[in-house]
N, C-alpha and C positions, 0 to 999 in steps of 0.2 A: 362371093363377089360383093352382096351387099356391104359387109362387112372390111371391108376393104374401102368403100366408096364412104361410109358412115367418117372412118378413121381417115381420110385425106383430109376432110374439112379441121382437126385439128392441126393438122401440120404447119410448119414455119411458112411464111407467105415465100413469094420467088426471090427477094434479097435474103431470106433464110435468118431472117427473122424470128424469134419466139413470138407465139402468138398474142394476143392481147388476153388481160386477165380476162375470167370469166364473168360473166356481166353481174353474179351473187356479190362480186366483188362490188363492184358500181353500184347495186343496189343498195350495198354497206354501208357506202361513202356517201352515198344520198339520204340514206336515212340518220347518218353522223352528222350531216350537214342539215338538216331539217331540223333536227332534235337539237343542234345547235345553236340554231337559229331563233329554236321557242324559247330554250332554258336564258337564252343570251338578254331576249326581251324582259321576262320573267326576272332575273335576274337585276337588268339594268333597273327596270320599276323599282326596287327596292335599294340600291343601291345609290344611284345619281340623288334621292331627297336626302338618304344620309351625308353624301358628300358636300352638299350642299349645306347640311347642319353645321357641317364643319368649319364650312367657309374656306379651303385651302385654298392658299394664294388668292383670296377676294376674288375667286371666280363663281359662279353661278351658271350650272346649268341648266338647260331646258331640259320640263319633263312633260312634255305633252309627248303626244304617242308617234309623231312626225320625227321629234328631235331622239327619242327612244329607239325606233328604227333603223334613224341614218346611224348614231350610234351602235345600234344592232351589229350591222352591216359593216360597219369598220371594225369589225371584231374579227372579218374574214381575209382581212388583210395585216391581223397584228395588231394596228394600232389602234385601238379606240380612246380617245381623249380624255372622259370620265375615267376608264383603266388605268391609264396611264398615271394616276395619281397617288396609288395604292392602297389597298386593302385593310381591314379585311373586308373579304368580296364574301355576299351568300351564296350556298354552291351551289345554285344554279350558273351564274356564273361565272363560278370556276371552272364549272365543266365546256361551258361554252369556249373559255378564252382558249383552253385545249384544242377544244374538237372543234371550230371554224378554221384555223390555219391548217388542222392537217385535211381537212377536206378541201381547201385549198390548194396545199401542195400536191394530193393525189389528183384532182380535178389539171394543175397544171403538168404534171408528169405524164398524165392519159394523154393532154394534149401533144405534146413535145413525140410522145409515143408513136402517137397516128400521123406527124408530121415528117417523121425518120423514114 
């Protein structure tokens, strides 16, 4: 009988639904998005004073640690501005402008999921 009661809590909910992934899952995409999030900083640090060296298009960005961050953080929507200029990027970087959108899209697909 236990065994039986252990095994309902995986079953499809009552619209027979698959269940939601398992939460190693989430913890995955948490830790993809944290580590995205550092490298991304890390990253931009070195990156925006080069572009800057450059002068591309006579823009100039900010690199205090405010204008870094919001920067950061537009990396988890795709567009980050300094990004957007072109490379080459140092791989921290790289690895960020990856892994913030797909934690993104998984962060949005979970949502969409628990909304069905």
């Amino acid at each position: 009988m236990q065994h039986a009661e252990l095994g309902s809590s995986d079953r499809a909910g009552a619209a027979g639904r698959a269940a939601l992934p398992p939460a190693a899952l989430g913890l995955t995409v948490g830790a993809i998005a944290v580590t995205s999030f550092v490298l991304g900083f890390a990253g931009l640090e070195q990156y925006v004073p080069a572009l800057n060296a450059r002068a591309v298009g006579g823009l100039s960005f900010g690199t205090g640690v405010l204008d870094l961050l919001y920067y950061d953080l537009q990396l988890f929507v795709v567009n980050s501005l300094p990004v957007s200029y072109g490379g080459p990027y140092p791989w921290p970087l790289e690895v960020a402008r990856f892994g913030a959108p797909a934690a993104t899209v998984y962060a949005l697909a979970a949502t969409v999921w628990l909304l069905l």
